[in-house]
Structures are given as structure tokens and as C-alpha cells.
N, C-alpha and C positions, 0 to 999 in steps of 0.2 A: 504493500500500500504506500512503504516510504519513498520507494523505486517512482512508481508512478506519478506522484507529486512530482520528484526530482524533473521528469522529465515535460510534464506541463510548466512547469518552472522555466527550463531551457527553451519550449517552444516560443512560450510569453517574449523573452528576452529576442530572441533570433525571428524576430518580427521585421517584414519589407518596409520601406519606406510610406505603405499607401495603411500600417495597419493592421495588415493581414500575414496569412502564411501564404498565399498565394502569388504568385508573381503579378507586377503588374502590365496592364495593355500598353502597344504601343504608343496608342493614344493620349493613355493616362502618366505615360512617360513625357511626351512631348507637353502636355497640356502644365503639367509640375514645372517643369525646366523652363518651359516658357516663361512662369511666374518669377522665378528666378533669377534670369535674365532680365525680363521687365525692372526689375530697381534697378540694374546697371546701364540702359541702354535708354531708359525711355527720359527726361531730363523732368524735375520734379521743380516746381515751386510758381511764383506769378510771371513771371517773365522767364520763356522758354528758348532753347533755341531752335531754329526748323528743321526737319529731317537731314533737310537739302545744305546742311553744313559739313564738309568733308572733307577741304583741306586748312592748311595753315591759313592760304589768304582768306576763306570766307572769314575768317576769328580775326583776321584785322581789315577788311572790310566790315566786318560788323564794329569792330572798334572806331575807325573815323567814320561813319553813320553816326552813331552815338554821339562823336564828338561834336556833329554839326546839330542835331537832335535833343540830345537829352538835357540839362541843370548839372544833372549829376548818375554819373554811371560807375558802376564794381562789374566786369565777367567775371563770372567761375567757369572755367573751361574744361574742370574736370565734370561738373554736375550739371555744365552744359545750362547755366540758366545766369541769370543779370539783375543787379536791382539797378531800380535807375528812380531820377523823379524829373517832371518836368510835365509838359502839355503831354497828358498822356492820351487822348485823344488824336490828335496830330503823329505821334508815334504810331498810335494802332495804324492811321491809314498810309504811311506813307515808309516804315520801316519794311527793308527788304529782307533782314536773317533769323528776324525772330517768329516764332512760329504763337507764341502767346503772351500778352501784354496787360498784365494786372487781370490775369485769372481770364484773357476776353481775346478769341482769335483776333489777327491781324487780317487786314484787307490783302495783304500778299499770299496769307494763306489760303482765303477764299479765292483768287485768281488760280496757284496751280492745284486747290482740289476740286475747281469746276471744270478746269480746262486737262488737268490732268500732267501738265507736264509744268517746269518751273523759269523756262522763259519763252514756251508758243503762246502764250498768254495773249487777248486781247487779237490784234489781226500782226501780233511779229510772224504767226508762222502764213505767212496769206502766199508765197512764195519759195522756192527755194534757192534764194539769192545765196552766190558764194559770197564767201570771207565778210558773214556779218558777225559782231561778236554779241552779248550774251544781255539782256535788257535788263536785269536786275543788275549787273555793274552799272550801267548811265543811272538805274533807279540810285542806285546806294549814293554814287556821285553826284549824284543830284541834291542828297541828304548833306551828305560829307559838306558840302559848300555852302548848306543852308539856305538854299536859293528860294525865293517867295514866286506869290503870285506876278509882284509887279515887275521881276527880272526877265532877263533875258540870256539864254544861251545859242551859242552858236556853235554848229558841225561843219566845218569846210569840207571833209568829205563824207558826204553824208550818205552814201549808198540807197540802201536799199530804207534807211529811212530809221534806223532803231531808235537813235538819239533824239528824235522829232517827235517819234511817235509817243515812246516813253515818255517824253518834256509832256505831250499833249492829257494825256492821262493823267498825268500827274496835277493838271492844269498850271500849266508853267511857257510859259510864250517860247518860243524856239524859233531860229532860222537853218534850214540847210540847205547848202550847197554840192551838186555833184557832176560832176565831168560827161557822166554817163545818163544817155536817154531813159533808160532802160531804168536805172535806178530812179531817178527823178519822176518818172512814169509809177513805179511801186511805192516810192515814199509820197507821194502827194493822195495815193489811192487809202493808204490807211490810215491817211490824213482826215481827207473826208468821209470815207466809210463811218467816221464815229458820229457825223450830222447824219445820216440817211434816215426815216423812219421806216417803220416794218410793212410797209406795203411795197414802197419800194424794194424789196424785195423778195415782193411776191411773183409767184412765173409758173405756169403750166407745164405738163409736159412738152405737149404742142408746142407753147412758145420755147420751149428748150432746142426742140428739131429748127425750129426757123431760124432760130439765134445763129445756131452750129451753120444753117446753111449759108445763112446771110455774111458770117463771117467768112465763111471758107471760096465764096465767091466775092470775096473785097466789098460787099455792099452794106455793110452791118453799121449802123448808127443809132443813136437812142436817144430822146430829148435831156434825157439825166446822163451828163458827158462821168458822172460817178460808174454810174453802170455799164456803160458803153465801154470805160477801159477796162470795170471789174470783169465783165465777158469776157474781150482781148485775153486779159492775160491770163484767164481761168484755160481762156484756147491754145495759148501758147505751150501753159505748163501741159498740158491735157496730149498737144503732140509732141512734145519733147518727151513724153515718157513713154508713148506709144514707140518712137526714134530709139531708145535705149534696152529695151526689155518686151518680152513676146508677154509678160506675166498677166498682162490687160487686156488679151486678146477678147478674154471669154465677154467681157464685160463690154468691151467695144468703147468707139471714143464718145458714145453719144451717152451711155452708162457713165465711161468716167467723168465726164466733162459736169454732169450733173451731180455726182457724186461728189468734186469738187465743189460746186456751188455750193451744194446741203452744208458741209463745210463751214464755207465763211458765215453762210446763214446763222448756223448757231452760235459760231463765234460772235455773232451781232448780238444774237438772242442773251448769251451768254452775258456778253457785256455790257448792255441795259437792265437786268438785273441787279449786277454789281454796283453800277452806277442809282440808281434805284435807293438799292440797301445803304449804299454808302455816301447818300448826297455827294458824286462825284461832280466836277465841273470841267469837263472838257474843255481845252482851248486850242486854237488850230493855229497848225505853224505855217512858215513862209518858206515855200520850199523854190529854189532857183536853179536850173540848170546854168553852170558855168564854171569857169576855171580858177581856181584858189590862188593860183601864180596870179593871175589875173583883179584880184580883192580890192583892189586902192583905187585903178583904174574904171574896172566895173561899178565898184560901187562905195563912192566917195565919201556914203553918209554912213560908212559902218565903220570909220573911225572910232574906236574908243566910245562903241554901241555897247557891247555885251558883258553882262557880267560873269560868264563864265565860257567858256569851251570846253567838248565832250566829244572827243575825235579820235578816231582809227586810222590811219594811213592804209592805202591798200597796197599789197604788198605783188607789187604787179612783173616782177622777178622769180613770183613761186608761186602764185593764183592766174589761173585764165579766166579772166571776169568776164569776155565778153560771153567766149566757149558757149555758154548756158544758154547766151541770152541770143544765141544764132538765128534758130526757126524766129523769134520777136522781129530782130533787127530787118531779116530778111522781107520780113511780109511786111512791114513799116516803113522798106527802102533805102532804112539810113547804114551807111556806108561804116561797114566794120572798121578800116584799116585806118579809116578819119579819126576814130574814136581811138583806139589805140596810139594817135598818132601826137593826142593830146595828154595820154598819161602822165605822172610823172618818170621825167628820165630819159622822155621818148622826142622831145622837142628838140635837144642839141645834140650835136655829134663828136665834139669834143670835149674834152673835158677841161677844166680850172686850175683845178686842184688834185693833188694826190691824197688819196687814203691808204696807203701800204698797198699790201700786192693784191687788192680785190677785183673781179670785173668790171669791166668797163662799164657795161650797165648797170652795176650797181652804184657805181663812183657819180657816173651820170644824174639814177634817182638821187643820192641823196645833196648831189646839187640841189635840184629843184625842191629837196625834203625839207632843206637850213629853207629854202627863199617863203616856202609856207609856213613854216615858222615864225618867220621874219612878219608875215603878213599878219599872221593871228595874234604876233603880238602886239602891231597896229592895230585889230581892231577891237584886244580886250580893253577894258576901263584897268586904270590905277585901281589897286587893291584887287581886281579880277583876278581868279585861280583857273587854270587850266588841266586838264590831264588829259591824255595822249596816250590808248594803245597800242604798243606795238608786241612784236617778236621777231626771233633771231631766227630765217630760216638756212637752209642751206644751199648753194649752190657751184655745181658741179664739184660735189664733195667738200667744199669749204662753208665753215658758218659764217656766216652774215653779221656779224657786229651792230644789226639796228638800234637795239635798244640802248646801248652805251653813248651811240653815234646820236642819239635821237636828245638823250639826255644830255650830251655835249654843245648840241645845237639852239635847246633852250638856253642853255649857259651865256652863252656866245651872246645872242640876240639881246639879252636882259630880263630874264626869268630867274626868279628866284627859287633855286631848285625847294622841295617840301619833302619828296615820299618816293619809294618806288617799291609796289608790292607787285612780286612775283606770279602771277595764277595760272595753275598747269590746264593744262585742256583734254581732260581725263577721257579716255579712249583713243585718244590722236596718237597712236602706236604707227598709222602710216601716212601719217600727214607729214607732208613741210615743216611745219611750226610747232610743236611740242608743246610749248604753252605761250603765254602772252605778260607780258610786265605794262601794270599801268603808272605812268609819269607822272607827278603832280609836281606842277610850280605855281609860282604868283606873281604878279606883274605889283610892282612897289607902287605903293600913292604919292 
């Protein structure tokens, strides 16, 4: 009888983790572990940080945010949360890293968990323009600088529009500038896509077939010159994909072409909601096709206009920007080899100056790279701050020295250097550019 005890005794003791003698479900393994994990991984208190934080720069991009934002800011980067005090209202709506702000999501969060992703947000992804970079950096720098309603920033190369669009949402006045039809055509369309209302875009199937046919025989037009281009280019991308891959076959171009539209549709839908919830106030920017070497001369009144710049250089030595925009340009008329022929870097044939042993065309761009500079720094205001992304890429097995050279060149001009955060560009295992460093200086008062 003592025997027995003994061994109910041992059983008691050599109990599973779930209780029992029984082993546990896989389920009830994962579902345990999970819990457990959850205090480590998930970040605990009033002010969170967002999923979408994963390297070292988003932790000092979240830090100058703050700086331009908060009274007063502490990170804990181990527990991954912040106290901070200040308009906290104003935080919730315009903070890019944190994912929660005194116990109350952020309107950034609401953007990538309606839209699903953390910068096709709003109509950035309305296109697949190369070498745009990433709209929550212009958001953060847009904080970092403090810029209000009554400012003004300026893109000299304004591509396909991110800096413009983002300023616009943000309701923040912006001008851009760009070389390229094709971009100027995209950045002015997501511009006013955010006026349209929802009848405008309403459309049949019927009227779908006629669109497609009307375009593809050159006679397509629409009294909403909004829609007219948003067609265009929905046709453009619709046969450039068809041009690249059999994968659309089944669907045909009249499927995809529609299927794009559904697309922006709810990115509209999407973003008058938002707007809705979040008493947004959109404001439309000034978008210009022309040449940035060209600033002083073109436009005389953007002297020591802007209180800030938010600029990319494109990196026309490692990106074929037109490449993409072929089927567009073609069925528009405008002559590729003009547009390339105004790049930077592409205008002289000699060069000035020596940079050590690098190509010619690259010695060439960053000629022209210091005179853009030169020009932006004419046309920030005293006290204006600027940042400027760039990267190093590679060419014919040599790396590129951009960012140093870019950093030298504000130097030069009369910039007062401030910051240079590093930010990798995670999956670009076979890109050019590995990652990007953004510049910040300020023009002295």
C-alpha cells in the first residue's frame, strides 16, 4: 500500500507542462510558446513602436521625428516603446514609427492596415515607376523639420511624385520639379486623384471595352483630363506587363486593364475614409516639368521660396528610367533619346574636373550633381534644412562614391552639414544600390 502511494507520489511530480500525464498537442505547444514569446516580441506600454521597425535607421528616424514633434521624448529600444509629451494629437496623425500613441493607434497605422503594405499607401503605388524611394522617409522628414501648414517644400527631382504626394496628405504645400514627361504625367495624376469625387469614378463594363478601344486607336479623351490620363496610364502599365510575362494571358488585357482600375478605385475609397476619420486636409502641389540645372533661369521667383527640400537624385548611371516608361513615350511621340539627353551628366562631353580614377560619366553626373546643388541652395530660405537621398552604386565593378561626393558638394556650396543616417534597402541582394544614406544640412540665416 506504501509502494503505491510512493508511486502516485512520482507520477504527481513528473507532470507535462499542460498538467497532465499526457503529452501535449501540437497545437497546445504552439499556442503556450506563443504566449511566451508575446512578452518578448510584442512592445508593451502607451507609446509603441510599429511592427515595421527593423533596422538601426528606422530607431533614428524615429528619433529626429521626435525631435521635430514631441516637448519631450525617452526611447527604450529594448521594450521597443517611448514616453514622450507634447500635442499629442498632432503626433497620433502625422508620426511615421510608432505604431501606438497614449494607448490610441496612429493614423500611419491605419494607412498600412487598410492598405496593407507600409508605403503603397494612398495612390504611391498607382504605378511602377523605377528608383522611387520609400514615402514614410519624406513622411518622417517632413516631421524631423517641423514643417506646418503655411510652409513650403521643394523636390527638384521629383519623379514619379513621392515627395509631392506625401507633402499633399500630409497637407503641407509642395513644388516638384522633373526632367521626365512620364514622371510629371504620374506625379501631377496623384496629385489630383485626391480632388476627384466617387462618381467620377464610376465606369461600366461596356465603358471599360470602349475606353480600351478608344485608347488603343489614338482617339481616347474625356472631359475630366484627371481621368483621361488615369486611363493612359492604367493602359500603359496594362501592356507593359502583357510585353514582359505570358502570366496575364488567361485574364487578357481587357481583365487586366480593369482589374487595375478596381485598384486605384479602392485606393480612393480607401483614402476618403481615412480622410473622413481623421479630419484630413489635403492640399495640392505644383508640379513642373523642367530642368533643375535650369532653376534660376526658369524660375526666378523660387529664390529663397522654400522652407525645406526633400530630394532623390536619380541615379541615371545604374537605373534605366526611361526603359519602363517605352510603350508610354512611344504612343505619346515624345522622343526617348531627347529625354535622356537632358539627364544629369548627359548634357557635356567633357569634363572640368577630376574625381580620381572614376568614369567619365560618372565624373560628368556629378558635375551637373554640385550645379543642382548649387541651385537648391538658391532656392532654400536662411534657416531652411534640406536632405538629399542618395547611394553608392556600382559601376563596371567599381563603387560609386555618391554619397561622400554628395555630402562634399553641400559642403562646398554653403550647407551646413547636420546628419547622415545610413538605410539599407532590405531584399536588394540584386540591385545596384544596396541601400541609401539620407543627407541632412541647413542653409545659415
Amino acid at each position: 500500500m506504501k509502494e503505491k502511494t510512493r508511486n502516485e507520489k512520482i507520477k504527481n511530480v513528473q507532470l507535462t507542462m499542460f498538467g497532465t500525464n499526457e503529452f501535449p498537442t501540437y497545437e497546445e505547444i504552439v499556442a503556450e510558446y506563443s504566449k511566451e514569446f508575446e512578452k518578448y516580441v510584442i512592445p508593451k506600454g502607451d507609446n509603441i513602436f510599429g511592427f515595421w521597425m527593423q533596422t538601426l535607421a528606422d530607431l533614428e528616424l524615429l528619433d529626429l521625428e521626435l525631435q521635430g514633434l514631441a516637448d519631450w521624448y525617452k526611447i527604450d529600444p529594448i521594450k521597443r516603446n517611448v514616453e514622450l509629451k507634447g500635442d499629442i494629437e498632432t503626433i497620433r496623425k502625422r508620426i511615421a514609427h510608432l505604431e501606438i500613441v497614449k494607448g490610441r493607434r496612429t493614423l500611419y497605422t491605419d494607412f498600412i492596415d487598410l492598405y496593407g503594405d507600409t508605403n503603397a499607401y494612398a495612390f504611391h503605388n498607382l504605378y511602377p515607376y523605377k528608383g522611387k524611394f520609400y514615402p514614410r522617409v519624406v513622411r518622417t522628414l517632413i516631421n524631423a523639420f517641423g514643417l506646418k501648414e503655411e510652409d513650403t517644400i521643394l523636390d527638384p527631382f521629383n519623379g514619379s511624385g513621392t515627395t509631392t504626394h506625401e507633402a499633399s496628405l500630409m497637407g503641407i504645400k509642395s513644388v516638384g520639379i522633373d526632367i521626365t514627361p512620364m514622371g510629371v504625367m504620374l506625379a501631377r495624376l496623384k496629385n489630383e486623384l485626391l480632388f476627384l469625387s466617387y462618381d467620377d469614378l464610376n465606369f461600366s463594363f461596356e465603358d471599360f471595352i470602349e475606353i480600351l478601344k478608344a485608347i488603343h486607336s489614338k482617339n481616347w479623351s474625356h472631359h475630366n483630363k484627371t481621368i483621361e490620363n488615369l486611363m493612359l496610364v492604367i493602359y500603359f502599365d496594362t501592356i507593359d506587363a502583357f510585353s514582359r510575362t505570358t502570366r496575364y494571358n488567361k485574364k487578357g488585357k481587357e481583365g487586366l486593364f480593369i482589374e487595375k482600375f478596381m485598384y486605384i478605385k479602392k485606393c480612393y475609397e480607401k483614402l476618403i475614409r481615412l480622410k473622413e476619420k481623421w479630419e484630413l486636409k489635403f492640399v495640392k502641389a505644383d508640379i513642373y516639368e523642367g530642368d533643375t540645372l535650369e532653376l534660376k533661369n526658369k524660375h526666378p521667383n523660387f529664390k529663397e521660396k522654400f522652407d525645406a527640400i526633400i530630394t532623390s537624385p536619380p541615379y541615371y548611371f545604374s537605373i534605366d528610367y526611361v526603359g519602363k516608361d517605352k510603350i508610354a513615350y512611344e504612343y505619346l511621340g515624345v522622343n526617348m533619346k531627347e529625354i535622356e539627353s537632358k539627364y544629369l551628366g548627359m548634357k557635356n562631353t567633357l569634363s572640368k574636373k577630376k574625381y580620381g580614377n572614376l568614369p567619365s560619366k560618372v565624373i560628368l553626373y556629378y558635375e551637373d550633381l554640385r550645379k543642382s546643388i548649387e541651385n537648391m541652395f538658391w532656392a532654400l530660405k536662411p534657416g531652411g534644412k534640406i536632405a538629399i537621398i542618395v547611394g553608392d552604386s556600382t559601376v563596371g565593378g567599381k563603387k560609386i562614391p555618391t554619397t561622400m561626393m554628395t555630402k562634399k558638394f553641400c559642403e562646398e556650396v554653403g550647407f551646413k552639414f547636420k546628419k547622415l543616417i545610413f538605410n539599407p534597402l532590405l531584399g536588394a541582394r540584386n540591385r545596384a544600390i544596396r541601400g541609401e544614406s539620407i543627407i541632412i544640412c541647413e542653409k545659415a540665416k
